[in-house]
PAKE-174791 format. One record per residue: residue in three letters; residue number from 1; y, x, z of N, C-alpha, C in turn. Coordinates in pm, whole numbers. Layout:
<pts>
ALA;NUM;Y;X;Z;Y;X;Z;Y;X;Z
...
</pts>
This chain:
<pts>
UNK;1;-5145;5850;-5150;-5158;5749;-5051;-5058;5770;-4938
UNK;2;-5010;5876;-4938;-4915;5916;-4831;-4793;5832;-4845
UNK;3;-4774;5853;-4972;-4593;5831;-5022;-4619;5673;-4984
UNK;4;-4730;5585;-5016;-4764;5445;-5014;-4766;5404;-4882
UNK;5;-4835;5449;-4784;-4821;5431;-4649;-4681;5479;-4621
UNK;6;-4607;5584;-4620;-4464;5620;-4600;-4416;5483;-4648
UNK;7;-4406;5482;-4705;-4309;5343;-4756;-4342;5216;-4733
UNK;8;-4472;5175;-4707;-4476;5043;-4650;-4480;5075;-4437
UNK;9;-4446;5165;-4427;-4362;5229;-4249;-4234;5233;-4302
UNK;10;-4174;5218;-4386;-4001;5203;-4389;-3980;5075;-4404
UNK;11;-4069;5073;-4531;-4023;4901;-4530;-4060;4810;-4385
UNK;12;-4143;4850;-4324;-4195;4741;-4186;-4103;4772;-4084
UNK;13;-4025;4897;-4081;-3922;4934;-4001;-3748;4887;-4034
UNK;14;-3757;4853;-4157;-3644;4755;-4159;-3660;4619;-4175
UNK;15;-3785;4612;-4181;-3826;4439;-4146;-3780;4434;-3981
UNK;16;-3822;4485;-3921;-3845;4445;-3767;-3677;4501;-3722
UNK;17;-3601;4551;-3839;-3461;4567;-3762;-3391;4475;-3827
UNK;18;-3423;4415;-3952;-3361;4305;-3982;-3369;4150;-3864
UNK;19;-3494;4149;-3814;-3546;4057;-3717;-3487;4070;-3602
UNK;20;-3475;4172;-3588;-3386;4244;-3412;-3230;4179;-3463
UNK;21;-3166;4226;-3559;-3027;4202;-3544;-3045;4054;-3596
UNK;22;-3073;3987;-3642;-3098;3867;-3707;-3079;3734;-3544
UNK;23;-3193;3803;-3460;-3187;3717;-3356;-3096;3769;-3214
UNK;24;-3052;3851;-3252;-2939;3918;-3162;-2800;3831;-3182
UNK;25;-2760;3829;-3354;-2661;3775;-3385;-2659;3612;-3396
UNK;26;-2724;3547;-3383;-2700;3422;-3415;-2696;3350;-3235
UNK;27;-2662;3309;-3217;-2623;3163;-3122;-2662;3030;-3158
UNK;28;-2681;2971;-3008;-2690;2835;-3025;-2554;2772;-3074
UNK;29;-2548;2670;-3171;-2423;2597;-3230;-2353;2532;-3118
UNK;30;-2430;2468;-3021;-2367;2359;-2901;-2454;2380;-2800
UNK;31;-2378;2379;-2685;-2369;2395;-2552;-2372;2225;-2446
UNK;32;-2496;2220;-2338;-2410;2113;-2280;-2410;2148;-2165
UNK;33;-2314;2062;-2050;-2326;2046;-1905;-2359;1957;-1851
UNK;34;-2391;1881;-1789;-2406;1776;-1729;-2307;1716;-1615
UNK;35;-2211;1685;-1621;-2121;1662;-1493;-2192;1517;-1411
UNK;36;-2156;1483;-1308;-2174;1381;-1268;-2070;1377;-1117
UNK;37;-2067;1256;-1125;-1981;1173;-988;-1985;1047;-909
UNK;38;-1994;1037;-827;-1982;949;-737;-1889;899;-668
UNK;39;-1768;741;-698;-1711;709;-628;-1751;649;-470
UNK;40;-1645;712;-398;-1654;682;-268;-1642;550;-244
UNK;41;-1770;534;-154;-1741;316;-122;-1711;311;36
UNK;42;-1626;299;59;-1582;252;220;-1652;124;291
UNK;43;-1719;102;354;-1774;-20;382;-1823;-50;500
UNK;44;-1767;-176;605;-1843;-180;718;-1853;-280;750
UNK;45;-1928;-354;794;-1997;-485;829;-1982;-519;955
UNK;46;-1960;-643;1047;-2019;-647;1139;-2042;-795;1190
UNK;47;-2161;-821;1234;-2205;-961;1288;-2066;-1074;1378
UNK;48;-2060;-1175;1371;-1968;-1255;1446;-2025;-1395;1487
UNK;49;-1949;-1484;1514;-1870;-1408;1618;-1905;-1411;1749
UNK;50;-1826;-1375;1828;-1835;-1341;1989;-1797;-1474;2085
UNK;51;-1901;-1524;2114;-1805;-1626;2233;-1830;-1611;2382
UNK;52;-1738;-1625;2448;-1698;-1583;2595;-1725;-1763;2644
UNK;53;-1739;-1846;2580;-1724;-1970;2652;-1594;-1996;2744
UNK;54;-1615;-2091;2851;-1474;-2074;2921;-1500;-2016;3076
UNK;55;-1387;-1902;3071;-1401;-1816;3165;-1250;-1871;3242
UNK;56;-1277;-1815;3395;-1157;-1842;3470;-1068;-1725;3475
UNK;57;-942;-1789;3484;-803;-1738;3510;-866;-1600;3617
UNK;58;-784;-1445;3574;-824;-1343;3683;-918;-1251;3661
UNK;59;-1073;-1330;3560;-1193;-1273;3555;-1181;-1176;3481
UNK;60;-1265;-1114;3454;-1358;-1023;3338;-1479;-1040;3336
UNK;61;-1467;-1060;3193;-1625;-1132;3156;-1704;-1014;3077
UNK;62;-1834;-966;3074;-1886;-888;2944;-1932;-979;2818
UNK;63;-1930;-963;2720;-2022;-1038;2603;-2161;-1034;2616
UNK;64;-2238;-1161;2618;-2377;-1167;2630;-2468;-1172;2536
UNK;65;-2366;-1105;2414;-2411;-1054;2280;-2357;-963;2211
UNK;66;-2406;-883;2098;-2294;-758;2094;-2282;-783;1931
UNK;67;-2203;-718;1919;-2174;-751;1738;-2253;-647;1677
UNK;68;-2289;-639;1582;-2410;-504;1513;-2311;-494;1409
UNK;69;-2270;-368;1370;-2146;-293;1288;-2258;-180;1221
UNK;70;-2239;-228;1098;-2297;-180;1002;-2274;-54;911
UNK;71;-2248;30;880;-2172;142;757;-2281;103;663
UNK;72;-2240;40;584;-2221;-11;430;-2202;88;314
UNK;73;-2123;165;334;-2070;282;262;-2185;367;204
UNK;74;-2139;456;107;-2166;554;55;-2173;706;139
UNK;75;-2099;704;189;-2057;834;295;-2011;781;438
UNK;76;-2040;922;520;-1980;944;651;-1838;872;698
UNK;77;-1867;738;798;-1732;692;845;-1728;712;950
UNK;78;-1536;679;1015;-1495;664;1156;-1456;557;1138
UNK;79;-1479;445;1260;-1404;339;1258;-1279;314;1317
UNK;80;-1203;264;1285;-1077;233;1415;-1061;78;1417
UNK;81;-1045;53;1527;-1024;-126;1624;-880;-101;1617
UNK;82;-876;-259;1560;-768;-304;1623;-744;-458;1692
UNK;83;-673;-532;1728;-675;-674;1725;-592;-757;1711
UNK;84;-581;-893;1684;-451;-983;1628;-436;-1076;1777
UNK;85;-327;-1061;1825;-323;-1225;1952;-341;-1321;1896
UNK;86;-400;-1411;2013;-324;-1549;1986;-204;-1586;2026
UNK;87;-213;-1690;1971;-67;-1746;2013;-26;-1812;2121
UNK;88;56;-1724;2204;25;-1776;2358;57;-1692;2460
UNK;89;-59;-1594;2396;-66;-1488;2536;-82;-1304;2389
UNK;90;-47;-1195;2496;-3;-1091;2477;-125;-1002;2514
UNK;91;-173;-914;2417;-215;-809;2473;-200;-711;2557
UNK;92;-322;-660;2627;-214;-510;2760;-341;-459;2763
UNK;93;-364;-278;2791;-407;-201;2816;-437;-193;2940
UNK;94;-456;-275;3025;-388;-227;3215;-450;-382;3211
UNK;95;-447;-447;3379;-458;-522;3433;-381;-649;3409
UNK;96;-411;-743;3365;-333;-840;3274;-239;-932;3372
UNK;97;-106;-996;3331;-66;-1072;3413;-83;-1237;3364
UNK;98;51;-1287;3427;55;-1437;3326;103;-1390;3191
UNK;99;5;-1443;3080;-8;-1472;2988;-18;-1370;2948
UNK;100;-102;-1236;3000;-141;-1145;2908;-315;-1162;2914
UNK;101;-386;-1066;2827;-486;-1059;2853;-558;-951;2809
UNK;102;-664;-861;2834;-723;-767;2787;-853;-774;2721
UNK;103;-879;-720;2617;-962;-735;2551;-1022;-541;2503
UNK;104;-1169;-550;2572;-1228;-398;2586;-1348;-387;2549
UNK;105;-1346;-309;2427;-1457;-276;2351;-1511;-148;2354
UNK;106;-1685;-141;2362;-1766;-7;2348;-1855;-53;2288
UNK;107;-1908;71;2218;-2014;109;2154;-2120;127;2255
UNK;108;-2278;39;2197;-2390;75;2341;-2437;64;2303
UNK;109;-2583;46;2344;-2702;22;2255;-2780;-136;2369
UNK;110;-2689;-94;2466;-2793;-240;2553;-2659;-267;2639
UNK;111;-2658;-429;2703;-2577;-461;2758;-2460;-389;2839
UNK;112;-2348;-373;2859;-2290;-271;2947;-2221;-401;3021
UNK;113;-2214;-294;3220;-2178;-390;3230;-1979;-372;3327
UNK;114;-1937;-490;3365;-1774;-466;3374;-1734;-312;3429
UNK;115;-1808;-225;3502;-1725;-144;3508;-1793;32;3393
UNK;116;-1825;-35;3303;-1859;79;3204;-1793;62;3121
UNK;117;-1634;-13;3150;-1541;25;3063;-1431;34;3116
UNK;118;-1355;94;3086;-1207;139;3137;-1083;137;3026
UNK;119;-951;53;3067;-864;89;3020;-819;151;2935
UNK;120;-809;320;2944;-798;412;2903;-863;437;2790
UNK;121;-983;399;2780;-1095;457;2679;-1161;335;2550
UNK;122;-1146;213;2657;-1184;113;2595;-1078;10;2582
UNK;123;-968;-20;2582;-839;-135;2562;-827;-115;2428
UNK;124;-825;-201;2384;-774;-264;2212;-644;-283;2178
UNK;125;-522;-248;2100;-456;-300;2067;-402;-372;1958
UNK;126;-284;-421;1927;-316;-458;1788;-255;-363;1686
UNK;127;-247;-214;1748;-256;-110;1637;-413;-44;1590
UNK;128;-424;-30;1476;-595;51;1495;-557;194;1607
UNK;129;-690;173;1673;-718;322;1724;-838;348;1712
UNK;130;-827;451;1655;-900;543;1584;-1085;571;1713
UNK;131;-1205;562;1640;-1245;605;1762;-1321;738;1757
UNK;132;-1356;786;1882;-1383;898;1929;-1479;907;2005
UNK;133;-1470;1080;2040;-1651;1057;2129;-1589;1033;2311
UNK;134;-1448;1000;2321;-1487;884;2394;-1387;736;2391
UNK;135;-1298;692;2314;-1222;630;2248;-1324;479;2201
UNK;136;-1353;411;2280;-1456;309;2229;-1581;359;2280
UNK;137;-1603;441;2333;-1748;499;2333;-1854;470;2441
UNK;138;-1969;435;2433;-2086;452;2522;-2169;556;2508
UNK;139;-2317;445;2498;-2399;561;2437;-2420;553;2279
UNK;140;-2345;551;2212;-2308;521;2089;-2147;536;2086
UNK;141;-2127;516;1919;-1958;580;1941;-1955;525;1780
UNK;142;-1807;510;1737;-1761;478;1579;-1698;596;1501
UNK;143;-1785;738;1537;-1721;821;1496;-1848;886;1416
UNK;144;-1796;930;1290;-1909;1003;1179;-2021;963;1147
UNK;145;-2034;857;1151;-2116;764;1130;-2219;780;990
UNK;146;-2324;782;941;-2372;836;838;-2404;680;787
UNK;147;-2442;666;632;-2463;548;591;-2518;476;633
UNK;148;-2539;343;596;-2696;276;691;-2661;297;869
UNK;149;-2622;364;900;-2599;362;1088;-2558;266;1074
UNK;150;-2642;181;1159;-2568;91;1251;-2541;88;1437
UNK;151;-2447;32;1480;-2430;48;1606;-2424;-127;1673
UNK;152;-2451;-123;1816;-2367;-244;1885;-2237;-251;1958
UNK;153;-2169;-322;1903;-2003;-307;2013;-2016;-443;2077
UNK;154;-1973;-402;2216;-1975;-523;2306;-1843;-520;2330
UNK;155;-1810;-613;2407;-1694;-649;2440;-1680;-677;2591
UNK;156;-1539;-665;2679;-1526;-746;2792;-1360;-846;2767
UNK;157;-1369;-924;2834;-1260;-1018;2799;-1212;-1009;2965
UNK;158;-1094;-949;3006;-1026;-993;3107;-934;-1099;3099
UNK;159;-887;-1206;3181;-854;-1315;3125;-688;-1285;3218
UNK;160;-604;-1411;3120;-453;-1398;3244;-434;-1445;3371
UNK;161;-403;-1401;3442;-346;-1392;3597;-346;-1565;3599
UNK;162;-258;-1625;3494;-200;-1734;3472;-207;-1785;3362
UNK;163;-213;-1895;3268;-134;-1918;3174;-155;-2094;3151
UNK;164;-15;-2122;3063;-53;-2267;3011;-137;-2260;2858
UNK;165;-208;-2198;2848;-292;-2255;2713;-448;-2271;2753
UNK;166;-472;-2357;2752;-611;-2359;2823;-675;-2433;2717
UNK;167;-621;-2401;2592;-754;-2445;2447;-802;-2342;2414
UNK;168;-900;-2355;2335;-1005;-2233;2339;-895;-2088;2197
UNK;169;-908;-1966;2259;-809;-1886;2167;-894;-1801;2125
UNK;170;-839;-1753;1988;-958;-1686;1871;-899;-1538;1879
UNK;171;-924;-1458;1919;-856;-1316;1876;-957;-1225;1862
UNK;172;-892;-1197;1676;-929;-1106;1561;-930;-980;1587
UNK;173;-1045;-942;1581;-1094;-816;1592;-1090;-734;1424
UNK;174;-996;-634;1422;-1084;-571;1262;-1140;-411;1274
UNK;175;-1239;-407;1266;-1282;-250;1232;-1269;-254;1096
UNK;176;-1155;-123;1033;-1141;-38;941;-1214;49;993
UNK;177;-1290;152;836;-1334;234;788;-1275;317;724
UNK;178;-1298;495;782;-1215;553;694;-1327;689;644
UNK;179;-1353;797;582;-1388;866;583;-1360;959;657
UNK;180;-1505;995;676;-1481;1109;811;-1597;1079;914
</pts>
């Protein structure tokens, strides 16, 4: 009975090493990963338009409504302003003469009024500028903006010293979106 038990302990000992190397050596045939991606959507919205009605030669007016600017997008934006003239009269950063006029935008959350904007920080041109935490800025700003944020930009309209166009003039505002 010895030799019989001896040998069914050899044989069960190369069973269980056949099983050891058996599942040691074999591999799975295929492998997967899962990649995935998301194109970037740039996107920004904003309510229009703005009317000033008719204001006199000299003034500065605020908007008695504000535009609501939307991020649309997928990701984190900055906006940058720019604006188109009319035809007629000239944009300026500074105190307007005949036939210029200024046009000054911030970010707020409630009415602002003529002197919570300045020149410097708030003048539009018709290049984009880029905005910043203070470049357009109130208590709100067009900078890093997360999806879904929305903000209000108001406006002030300083009007010319002078001019001969006294029909009503449309000037185009565009906020681009960029990442960031």
């Amino acid at each position: 009975m010895r030799k019989g038990l001896q040998r069914h302990l050899i044989l069960g000992v190369i069973a269980a090493a056949c099983l050891a190397l058996s599942a040691t050596a074999q591999a799975a045939p295929t492998a997967t990963i899962n990649v995935t991606v998301t194109i970037q959507n740039l996107s920004v919205t904003a309510t229009g338009p703005i009317a000033f009605g008719v204001v006199t030669a000299s003034s500065q007016t605020v908007s008695s409504v504000a535009s609501t600017v939307t991020n649309d997008g997928n990701v984190t934006e900055t906006y940058s302003l720019s604006i188109t003239d009319p035809a007629g009269w000239s944009s300026v950063t500074a105190a307007p003469g005949a036939e210029e006029y200024a046009l000054l935008a911030t970010f707020n959350s409630v009415q602002p009024v003529v002197g919570d904007f300045t020149y410097a920080d708030h003048g539009m041109t018709t290049l984009p500028v880029a905005c910043s935490a203070t470049e357009f800025a109130g208590d709100q700003t067009g900078l890093s903006l997360a999806p879904l944020t929305v903000t209000s930009l108001w406006f002030r309209f300083d009007a010319p010293t002078t001019t001969t166009v006294t029909t009503q003039q449309t000037i185009v505002v565009t906020i681009t979106a960029a990442a960031g």
